[in-house]
C-alpha positions as a Markdown table, in Angstrom:
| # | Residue | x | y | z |
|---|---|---|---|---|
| 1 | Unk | -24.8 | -23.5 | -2.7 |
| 2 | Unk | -21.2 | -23.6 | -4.1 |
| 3 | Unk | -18.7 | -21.6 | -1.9 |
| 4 | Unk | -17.3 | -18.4 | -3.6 |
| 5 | Unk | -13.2 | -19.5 | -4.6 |
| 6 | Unk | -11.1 | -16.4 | -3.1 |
| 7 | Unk | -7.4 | -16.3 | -3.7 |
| 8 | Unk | -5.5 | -14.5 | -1.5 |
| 9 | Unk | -2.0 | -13.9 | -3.0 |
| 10 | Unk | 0.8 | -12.7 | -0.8 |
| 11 | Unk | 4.8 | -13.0 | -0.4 |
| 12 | Unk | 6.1 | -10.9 | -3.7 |
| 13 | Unk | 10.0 | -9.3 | -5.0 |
| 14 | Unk | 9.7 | -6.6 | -2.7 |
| 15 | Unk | 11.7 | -5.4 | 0.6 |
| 16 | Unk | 7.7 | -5.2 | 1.8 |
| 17 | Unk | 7.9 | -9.2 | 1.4 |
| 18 | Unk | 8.0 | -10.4 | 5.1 |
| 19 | Unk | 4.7 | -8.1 | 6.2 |
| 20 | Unk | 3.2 | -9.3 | 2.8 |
| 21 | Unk | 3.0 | -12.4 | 4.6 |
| 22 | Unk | 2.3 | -11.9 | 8.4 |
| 23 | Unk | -1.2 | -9.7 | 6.3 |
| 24 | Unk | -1.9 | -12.5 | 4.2 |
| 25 | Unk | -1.8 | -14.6 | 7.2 |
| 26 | Unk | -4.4 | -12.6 | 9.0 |
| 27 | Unk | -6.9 | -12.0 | 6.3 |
| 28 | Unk | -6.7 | -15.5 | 5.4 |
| 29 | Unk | -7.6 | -16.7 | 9.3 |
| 30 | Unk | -10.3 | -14.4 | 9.1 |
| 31 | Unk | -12.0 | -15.1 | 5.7 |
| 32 | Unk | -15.6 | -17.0 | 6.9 |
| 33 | Unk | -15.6 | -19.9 | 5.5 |
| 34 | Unk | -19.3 | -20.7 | 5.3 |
| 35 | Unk | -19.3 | -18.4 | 2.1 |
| 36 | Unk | -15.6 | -18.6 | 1.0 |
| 37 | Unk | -13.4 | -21.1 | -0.1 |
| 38 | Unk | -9.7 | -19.9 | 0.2 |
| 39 | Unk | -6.7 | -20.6 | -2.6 |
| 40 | Unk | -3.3 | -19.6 | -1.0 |
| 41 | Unk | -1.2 | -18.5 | -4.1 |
| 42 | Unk | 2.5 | -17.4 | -2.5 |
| 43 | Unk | 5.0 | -15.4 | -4.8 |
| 44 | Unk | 8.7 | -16.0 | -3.5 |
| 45 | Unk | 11.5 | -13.5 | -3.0 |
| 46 | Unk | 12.6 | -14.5 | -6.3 |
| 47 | Unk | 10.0 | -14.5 | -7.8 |
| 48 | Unk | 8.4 | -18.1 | -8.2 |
| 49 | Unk | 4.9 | -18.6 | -8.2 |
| 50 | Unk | 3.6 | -21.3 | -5.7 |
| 51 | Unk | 0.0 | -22.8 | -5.0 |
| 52 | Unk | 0.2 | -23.3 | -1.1 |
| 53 | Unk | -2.4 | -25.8 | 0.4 |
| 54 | Unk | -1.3 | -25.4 | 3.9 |
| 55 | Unk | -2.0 | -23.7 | 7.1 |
| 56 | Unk | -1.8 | -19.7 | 7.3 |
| 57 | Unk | 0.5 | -20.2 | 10.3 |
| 58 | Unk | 3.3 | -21.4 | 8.0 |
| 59 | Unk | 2.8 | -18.2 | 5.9 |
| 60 | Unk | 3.0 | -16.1 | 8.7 |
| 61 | Unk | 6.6 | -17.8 | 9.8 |
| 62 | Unk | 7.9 | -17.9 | 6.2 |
| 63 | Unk | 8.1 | -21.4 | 6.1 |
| 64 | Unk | 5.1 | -22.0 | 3.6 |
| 65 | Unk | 7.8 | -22.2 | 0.6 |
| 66 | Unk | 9.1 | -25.2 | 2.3 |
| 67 | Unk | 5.8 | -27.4 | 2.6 |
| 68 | Unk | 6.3 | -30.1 | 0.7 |
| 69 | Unk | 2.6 | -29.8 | -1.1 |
| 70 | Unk | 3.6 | -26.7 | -2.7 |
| 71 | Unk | 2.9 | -26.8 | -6.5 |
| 72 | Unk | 3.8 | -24.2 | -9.5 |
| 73 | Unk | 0.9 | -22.3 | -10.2 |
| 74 | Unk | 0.4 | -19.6 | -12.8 |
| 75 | Unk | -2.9 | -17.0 | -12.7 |
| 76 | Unk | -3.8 | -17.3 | -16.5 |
| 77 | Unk | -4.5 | -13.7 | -18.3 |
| 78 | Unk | -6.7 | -15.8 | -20.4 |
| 79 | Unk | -10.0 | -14.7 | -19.1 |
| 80 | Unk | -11.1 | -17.8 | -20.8 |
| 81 | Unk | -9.5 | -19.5 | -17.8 |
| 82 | Unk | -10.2 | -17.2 | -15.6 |
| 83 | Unk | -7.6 | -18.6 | -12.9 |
| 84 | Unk | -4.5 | -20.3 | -12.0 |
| 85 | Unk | -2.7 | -22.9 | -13.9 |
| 86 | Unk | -1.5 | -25.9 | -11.0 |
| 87 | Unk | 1.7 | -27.2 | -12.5 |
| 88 | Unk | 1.9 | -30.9 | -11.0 |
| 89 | Unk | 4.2 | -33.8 | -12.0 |
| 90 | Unk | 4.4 | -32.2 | -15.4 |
| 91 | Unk | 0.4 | -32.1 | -16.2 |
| 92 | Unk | -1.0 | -28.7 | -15.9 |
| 93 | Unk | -4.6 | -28.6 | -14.3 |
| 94 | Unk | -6.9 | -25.2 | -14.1 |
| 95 | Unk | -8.7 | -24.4 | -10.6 |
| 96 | Unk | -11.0 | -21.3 | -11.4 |
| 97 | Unk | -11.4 | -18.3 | -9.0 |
| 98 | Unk | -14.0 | -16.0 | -8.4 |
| 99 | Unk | -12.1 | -13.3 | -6.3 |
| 100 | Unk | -8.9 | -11.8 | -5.3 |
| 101 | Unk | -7.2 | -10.3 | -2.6 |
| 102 | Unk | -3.8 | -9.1 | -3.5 |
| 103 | Unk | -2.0 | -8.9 | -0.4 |
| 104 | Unk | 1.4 | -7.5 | -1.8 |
| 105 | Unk | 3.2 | -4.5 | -0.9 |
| 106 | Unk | 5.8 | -2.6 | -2.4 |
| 107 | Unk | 6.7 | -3.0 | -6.0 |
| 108 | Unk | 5.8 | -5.7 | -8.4 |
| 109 | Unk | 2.5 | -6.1 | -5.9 |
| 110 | Unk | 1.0 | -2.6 | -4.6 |
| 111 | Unk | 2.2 | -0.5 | -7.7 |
| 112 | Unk | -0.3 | -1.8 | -10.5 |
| 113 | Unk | 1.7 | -5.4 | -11.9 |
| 114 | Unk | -0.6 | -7.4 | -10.3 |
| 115 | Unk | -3.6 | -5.3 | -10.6 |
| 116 | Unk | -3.1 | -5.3 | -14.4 |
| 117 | Unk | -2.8 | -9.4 | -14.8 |
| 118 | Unk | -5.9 | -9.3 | -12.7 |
| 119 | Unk | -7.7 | -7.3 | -15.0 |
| 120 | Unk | -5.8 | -9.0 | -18.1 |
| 121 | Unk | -7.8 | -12.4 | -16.3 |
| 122 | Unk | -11.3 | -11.2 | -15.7 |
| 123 | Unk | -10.5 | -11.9 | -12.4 |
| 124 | Unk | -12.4 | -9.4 | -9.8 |
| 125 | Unk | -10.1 | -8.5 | -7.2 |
| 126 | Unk | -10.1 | -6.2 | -3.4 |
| 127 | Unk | -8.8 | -3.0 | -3.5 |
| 128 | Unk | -7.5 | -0.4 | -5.8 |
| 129 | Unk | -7.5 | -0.7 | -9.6 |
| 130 | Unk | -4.0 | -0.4 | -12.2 |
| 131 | Unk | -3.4 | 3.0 | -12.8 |
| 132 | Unk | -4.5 | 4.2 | -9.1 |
| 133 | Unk | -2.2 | 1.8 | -7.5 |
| 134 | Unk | 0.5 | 3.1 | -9.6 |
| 135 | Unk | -0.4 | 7.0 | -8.9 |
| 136 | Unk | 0.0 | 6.0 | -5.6 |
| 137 | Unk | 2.7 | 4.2 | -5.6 |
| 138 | Unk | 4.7 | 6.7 | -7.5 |
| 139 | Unk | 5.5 | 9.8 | -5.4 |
| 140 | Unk | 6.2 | 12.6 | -8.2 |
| 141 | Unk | 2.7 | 11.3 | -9.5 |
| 142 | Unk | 0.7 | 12.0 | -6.1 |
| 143 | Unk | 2.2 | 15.0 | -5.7 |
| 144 | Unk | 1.2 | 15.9 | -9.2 |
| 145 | Unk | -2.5 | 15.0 | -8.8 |
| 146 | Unk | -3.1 | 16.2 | -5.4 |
| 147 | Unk | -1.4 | 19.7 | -6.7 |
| 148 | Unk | -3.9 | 19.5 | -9.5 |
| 149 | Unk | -6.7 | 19.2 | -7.0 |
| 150 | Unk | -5.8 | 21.9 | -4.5 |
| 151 | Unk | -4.9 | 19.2 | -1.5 |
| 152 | Unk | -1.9 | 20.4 | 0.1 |
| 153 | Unk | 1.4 | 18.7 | 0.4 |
| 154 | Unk | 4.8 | 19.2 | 1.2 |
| 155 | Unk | 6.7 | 21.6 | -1.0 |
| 156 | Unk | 8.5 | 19.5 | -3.4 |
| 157 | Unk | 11.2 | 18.4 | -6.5 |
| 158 | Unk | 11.5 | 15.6 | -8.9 |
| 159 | Unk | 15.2 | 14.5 | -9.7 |
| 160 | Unk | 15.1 | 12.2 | -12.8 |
| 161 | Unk | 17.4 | 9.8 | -14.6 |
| 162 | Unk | 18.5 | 12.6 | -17.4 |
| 163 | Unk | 19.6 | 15.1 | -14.1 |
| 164 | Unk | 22.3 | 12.1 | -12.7 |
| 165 | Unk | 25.0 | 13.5 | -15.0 |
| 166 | Unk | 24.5 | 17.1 | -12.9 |
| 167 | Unk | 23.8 | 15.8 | -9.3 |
| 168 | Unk | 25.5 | 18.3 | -7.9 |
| 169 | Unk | 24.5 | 21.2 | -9.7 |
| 170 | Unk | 20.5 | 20.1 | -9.5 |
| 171 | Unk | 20.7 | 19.6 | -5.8 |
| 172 | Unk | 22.6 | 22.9 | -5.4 |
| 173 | Unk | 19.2 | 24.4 | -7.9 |
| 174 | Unk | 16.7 | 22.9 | -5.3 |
| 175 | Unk | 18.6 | 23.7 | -2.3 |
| 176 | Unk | 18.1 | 27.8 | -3.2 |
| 177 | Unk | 14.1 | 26.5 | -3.6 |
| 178 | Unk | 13.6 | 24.7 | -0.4 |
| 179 | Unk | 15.0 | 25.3 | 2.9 |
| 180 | Unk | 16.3 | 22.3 | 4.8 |
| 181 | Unk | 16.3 | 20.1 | 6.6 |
| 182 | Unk | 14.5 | 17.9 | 3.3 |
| 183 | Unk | 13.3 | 15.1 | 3.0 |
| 184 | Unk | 15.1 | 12.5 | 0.2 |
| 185 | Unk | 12.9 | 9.2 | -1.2 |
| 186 | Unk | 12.5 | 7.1 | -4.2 |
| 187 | Unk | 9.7 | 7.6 | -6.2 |
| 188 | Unk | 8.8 | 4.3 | -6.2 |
| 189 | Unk | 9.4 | 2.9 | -2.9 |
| 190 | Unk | 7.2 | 1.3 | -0.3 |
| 191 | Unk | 9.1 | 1.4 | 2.7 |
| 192 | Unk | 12.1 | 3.7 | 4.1 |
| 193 | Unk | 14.7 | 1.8 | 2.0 |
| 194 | Unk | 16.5 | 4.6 | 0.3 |
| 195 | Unk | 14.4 | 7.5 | 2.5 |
| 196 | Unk | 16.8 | 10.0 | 4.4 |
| 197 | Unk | 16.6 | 13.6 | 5.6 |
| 198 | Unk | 19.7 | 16.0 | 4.7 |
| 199 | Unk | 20.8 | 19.3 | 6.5 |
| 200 | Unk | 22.9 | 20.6 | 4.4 |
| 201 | Unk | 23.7 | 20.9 | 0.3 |
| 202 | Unk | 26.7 | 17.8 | 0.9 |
| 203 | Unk | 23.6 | 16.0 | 2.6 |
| 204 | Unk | 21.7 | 16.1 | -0.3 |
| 205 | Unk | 24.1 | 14.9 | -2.5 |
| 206 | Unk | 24.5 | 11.9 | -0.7 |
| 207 | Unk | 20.9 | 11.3 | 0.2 |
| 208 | Unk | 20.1 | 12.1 | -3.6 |
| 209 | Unk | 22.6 | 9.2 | -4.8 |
| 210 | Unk | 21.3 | 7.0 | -2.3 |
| 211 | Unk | 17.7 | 7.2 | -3.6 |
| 212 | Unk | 18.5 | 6.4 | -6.8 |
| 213 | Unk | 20.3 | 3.3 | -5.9 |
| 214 | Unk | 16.4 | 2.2 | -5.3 |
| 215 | Unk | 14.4 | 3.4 | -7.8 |
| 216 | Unk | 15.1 | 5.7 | -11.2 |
| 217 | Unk | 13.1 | 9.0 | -9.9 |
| 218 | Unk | 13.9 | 10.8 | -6.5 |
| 219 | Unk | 11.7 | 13.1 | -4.8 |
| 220 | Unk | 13.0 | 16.1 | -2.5 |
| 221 | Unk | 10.1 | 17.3 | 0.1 |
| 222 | Unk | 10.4 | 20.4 | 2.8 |
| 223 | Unk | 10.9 | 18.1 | 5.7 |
| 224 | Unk | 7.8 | 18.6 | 8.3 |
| 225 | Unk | 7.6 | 18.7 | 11.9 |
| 226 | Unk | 4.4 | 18.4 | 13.4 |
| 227 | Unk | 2.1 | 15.2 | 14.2 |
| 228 | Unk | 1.6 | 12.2 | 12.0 |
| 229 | Unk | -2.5 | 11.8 | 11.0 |
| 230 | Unk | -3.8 | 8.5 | 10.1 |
| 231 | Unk | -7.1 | 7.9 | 8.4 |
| 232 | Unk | -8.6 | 5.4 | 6.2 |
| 233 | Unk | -11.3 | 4.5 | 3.1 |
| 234 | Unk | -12.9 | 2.3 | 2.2 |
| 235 | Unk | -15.8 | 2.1 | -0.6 |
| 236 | Unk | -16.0 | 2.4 | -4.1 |
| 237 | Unk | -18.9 | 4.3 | -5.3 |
| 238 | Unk | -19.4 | 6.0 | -2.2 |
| 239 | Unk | -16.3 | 6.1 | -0.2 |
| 240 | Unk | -16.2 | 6.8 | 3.2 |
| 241 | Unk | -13.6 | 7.9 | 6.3 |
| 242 | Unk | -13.2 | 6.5 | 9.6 |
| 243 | Unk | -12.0 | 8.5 | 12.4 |
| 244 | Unk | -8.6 | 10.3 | 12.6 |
| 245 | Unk | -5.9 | 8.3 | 14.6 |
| 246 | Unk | -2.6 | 9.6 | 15.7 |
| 247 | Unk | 0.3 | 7.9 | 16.0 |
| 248 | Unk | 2.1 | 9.1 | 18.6 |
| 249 | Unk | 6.1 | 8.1 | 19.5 |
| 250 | Unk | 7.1 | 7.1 | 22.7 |
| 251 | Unk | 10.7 | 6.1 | 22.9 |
| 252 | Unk | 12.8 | 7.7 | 19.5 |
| 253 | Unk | 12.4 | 11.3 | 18.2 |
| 254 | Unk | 9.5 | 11.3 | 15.6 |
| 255 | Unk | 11.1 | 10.9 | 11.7 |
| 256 | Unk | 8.2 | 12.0 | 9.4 |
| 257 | Unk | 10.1 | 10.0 | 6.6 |
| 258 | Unk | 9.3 | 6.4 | 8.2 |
| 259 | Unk | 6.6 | 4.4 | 6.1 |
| 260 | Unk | 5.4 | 2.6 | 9.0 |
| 261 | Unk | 4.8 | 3.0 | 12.7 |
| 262 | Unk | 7.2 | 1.3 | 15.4 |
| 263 | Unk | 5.7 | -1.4 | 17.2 |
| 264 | Unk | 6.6 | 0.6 | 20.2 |
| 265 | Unk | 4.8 | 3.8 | 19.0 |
| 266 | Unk | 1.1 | 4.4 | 20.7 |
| 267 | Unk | -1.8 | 4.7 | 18.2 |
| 268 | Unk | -4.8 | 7.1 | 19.5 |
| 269 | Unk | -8.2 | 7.0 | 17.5 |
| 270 | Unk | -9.4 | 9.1 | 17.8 |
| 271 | Unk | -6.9 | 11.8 | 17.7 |
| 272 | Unk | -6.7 | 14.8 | 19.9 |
| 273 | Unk | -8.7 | 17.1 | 17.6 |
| 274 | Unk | -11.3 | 19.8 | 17.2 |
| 275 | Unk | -14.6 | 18.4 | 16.0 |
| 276 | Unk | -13.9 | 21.0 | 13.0 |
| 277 | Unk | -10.5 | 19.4 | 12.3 |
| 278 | Unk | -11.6 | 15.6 | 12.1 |
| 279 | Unk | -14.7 | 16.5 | 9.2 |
| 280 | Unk | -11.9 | 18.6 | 7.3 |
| 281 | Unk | -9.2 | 16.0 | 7.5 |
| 282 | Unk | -11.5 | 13.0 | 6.8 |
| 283 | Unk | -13.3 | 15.1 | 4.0 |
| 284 | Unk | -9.4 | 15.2 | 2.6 |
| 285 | Unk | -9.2 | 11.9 | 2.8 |
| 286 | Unk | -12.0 | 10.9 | 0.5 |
| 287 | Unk | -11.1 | 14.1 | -2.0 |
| 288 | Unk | -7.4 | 12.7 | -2.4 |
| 289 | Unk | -9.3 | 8.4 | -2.7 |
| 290 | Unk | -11.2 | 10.0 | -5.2 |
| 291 | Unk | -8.5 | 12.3 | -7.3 |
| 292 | Unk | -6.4 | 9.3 | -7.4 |
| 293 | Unk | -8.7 | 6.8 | -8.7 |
| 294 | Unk | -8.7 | 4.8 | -5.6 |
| 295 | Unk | -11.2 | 2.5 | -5.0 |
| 296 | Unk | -12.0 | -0.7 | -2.3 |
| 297 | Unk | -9.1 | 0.6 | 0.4 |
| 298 | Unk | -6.6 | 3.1 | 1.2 |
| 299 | Unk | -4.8 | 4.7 | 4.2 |
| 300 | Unk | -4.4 | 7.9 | 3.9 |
| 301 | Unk | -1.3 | 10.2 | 6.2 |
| 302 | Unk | -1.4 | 13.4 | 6.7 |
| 303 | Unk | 1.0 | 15.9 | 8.7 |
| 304 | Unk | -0.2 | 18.5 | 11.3 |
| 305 | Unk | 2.9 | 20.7 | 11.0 |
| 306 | Unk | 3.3 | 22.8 | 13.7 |
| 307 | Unk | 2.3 | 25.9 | 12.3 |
| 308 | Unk | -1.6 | 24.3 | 11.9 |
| 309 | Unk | -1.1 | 23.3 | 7.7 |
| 310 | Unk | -2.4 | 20.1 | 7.1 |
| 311 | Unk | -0.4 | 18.4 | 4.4 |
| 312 | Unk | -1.1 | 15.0 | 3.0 |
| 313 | Unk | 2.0 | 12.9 | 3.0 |
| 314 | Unk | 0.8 | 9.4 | 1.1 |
| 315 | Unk | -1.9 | 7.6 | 0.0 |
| 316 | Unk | -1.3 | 3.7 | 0.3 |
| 317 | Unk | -3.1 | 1.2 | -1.7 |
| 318 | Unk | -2.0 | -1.8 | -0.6 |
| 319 | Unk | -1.9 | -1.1 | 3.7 |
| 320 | Unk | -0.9 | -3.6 | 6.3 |
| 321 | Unk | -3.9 | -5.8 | 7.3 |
| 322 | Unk | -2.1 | -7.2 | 10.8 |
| 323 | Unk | -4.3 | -7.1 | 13.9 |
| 324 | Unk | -2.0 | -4.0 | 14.5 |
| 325 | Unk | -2.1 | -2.3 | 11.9 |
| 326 | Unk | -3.0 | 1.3 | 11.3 |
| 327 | Unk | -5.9 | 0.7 | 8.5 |
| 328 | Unk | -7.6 | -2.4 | 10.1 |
| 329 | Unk | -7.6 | -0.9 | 13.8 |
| 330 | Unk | -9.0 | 2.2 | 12.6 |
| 331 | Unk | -11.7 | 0.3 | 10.9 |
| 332 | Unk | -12.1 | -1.4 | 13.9 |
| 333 | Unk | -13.0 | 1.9 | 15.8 |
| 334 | Unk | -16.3 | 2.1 | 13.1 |
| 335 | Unk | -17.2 | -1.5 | 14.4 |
| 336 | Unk | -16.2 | -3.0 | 11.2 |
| 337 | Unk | -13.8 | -5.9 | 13.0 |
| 338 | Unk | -11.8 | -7.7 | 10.6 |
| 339 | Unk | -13.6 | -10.8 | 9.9 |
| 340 | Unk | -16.6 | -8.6 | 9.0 |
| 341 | Unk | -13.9 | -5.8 | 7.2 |
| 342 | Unk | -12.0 | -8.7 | 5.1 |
| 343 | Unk | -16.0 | -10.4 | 3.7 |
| 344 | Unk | -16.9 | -6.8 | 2.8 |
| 345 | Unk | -13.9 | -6.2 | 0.8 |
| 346 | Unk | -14.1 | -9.2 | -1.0 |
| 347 | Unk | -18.2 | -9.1 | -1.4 |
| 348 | Unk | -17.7 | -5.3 | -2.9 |
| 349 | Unk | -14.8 | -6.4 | -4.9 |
| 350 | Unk | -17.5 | -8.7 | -7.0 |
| 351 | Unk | -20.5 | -6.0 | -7.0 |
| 352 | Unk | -17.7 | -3.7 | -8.6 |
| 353 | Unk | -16.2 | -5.9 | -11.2 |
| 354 | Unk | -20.0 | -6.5 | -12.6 |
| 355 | Unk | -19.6 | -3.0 | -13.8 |
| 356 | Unk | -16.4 | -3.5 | -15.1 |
| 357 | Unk | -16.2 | -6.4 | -17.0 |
């Protein structure tokens, strides 16, 4: 029986490009290769497209771009083709694919690009679909849909292009509306780049311009104190939760603006909670996967603020798949270890695009 062809396509634009790879490295060591045959496609920072035949420990130490078997490839939106396009020594030759596992973060990768050439190609592919990816992806967007839904989140404002004329006079409006200390991001961001918290009104301004140096939109939240709730999902038809983990700081004061956890932070599944508080919070979970379209994967974050208000913080659609990280371990803890995690993804990824296309 002919293996199934699953490209794994990693690297990417984005600041996220460095943990793009160390990811695609992992889920490409742990793809089982009596049913799977892998096709390494690697994006560089600038953008080139690049058909990588090597080993995943050259992707994981950024020197992939530099074997010398590297060729141009381009993934066809001709469904007709249904794969990539190997540019060799001038002659172009097709190598078709059955599946995909995008392994990009940030923009241009986790915020629906990628997910719409897929779909363009025919090509099924792990994990959430175009306009999910982008909900999620854009900040003013989750917050809009989870409002609509009754899931709480942090008290919030959108700053757009049309208010940069009046900085000073908007962040003055949505100082009288939320106290601070507030929390200052790009709309569009996958990682802290542009992310600060201000204290005061001259703060805000700065934190405001700052922001929009990264993306277009800027989103002001109520800054929260309180604990920082991990859980993830995984399914399409019927998605499910794992357990709650915690990730608990150990040597810095806890900044609930970070994306992602410091390798010296501790991560507890489960977390300390009542029996009552891990249905509710996992329930959430699914409720927000589902309101936003998500389907294959997501991790969700909540905050525990110290007053006892669970509020949802982000719902990422593209998470880290390295041994430590959050969405993977906490798989781990509901025995679904990774090689067994990464052929599930991939084989529910094809059962779902028979529906599709």
């Amino acid at each position: 029986m002919a293996k199934i062809k699953a490209a794994v396509i990693f690297g990417g634009t984005s600041q996220e490009h460095e943990l793009s790879l160390a990811s695609a490295a992992e889920v490409i060591r742990n793809i089982p290769r009596s049913s799977y045959e892998v096709v390494s496609i690697g994006i560089t920072r600038k953008g080139r497209w690049l058909y990588f035949p090597g080993d995943p420990s050259e992707i994981a130490d950024g020197s992939w771009e530099s074997n010398p078997d590297c060729t141009s490839a381009i993934l066809s939106p001709d469904p007709l083709h249904r794969g990539i396009m190997i540019i060799e020594n001038g002659e172009v030759s097709f190598r078709k694919i059955d599946v995909a596992f995008p392994v990009l973060q940030g923009k241009r990768g986790a915020d629906g690009t990628i997910q719409g050439l897929l779909d363009m190609s025919g090509i099924p592919y792990v994990g959430c679909g175009l306009l999910a990816s982008a909900s999620c992806m854009d900040k003013s967007h989750t917050h809009m849909v989870l409002d609509d839904y009754g899931i709480k989140t942090a008290d919030w404002k959108l700053i757009g292009q049309r208010d940069l004329n009046r900085i000073d006079e908007k962040c003055e409006e949505i100082s009288k509306l939320l106290e601070f200390p507030l929390a200052v991001k790009p709309a569009n961001s996958g990682c802290s780049a542009g992310t600060s918290v201000a204290r005061n009104l001259d703060e805000l301004i700065t934190a405001v311009k700052i922001a929009f140096s990264n993306d277009n939109k800027v989103v002001v939240e109520k800054y929260v104190n309180g604990r920082k709730l991990e859980v993830a999902v995984f399914g399409y038809d019927a998605p499910f939760a794992s357990y709650v983990g915690e990730i608990m700081p150990t040597n810095k004061n806890y900044d609930p603006t970070e994306v992602r956890k410091d390798p010296a932070d501790d991560f507890c599944v489960p977390a300390d909670l009542t029996d009552k508080d891990h249905n509710m919070i996992r329930e959430t979970a699914v409720k927000a996967f589902k309101a936003l379209g998500c389907k294959g994967l997501a991790r969700v974050e909540f905050f525990l603020a110290e007053d006892g208000t669970l509020l949802l913080n982000k719902v990422i659609t593209a998470p880290g798949m390295r041994p430590n990280s959050v969405y993977p371990q906490l798989m781990a803890h509901l025995g679904m270890e990774m090689d067994y995690l990464i052929d599930k993804l991939l084989e529910q990824a094809m059962e779902n695009a028979e529906k599709t296309y």
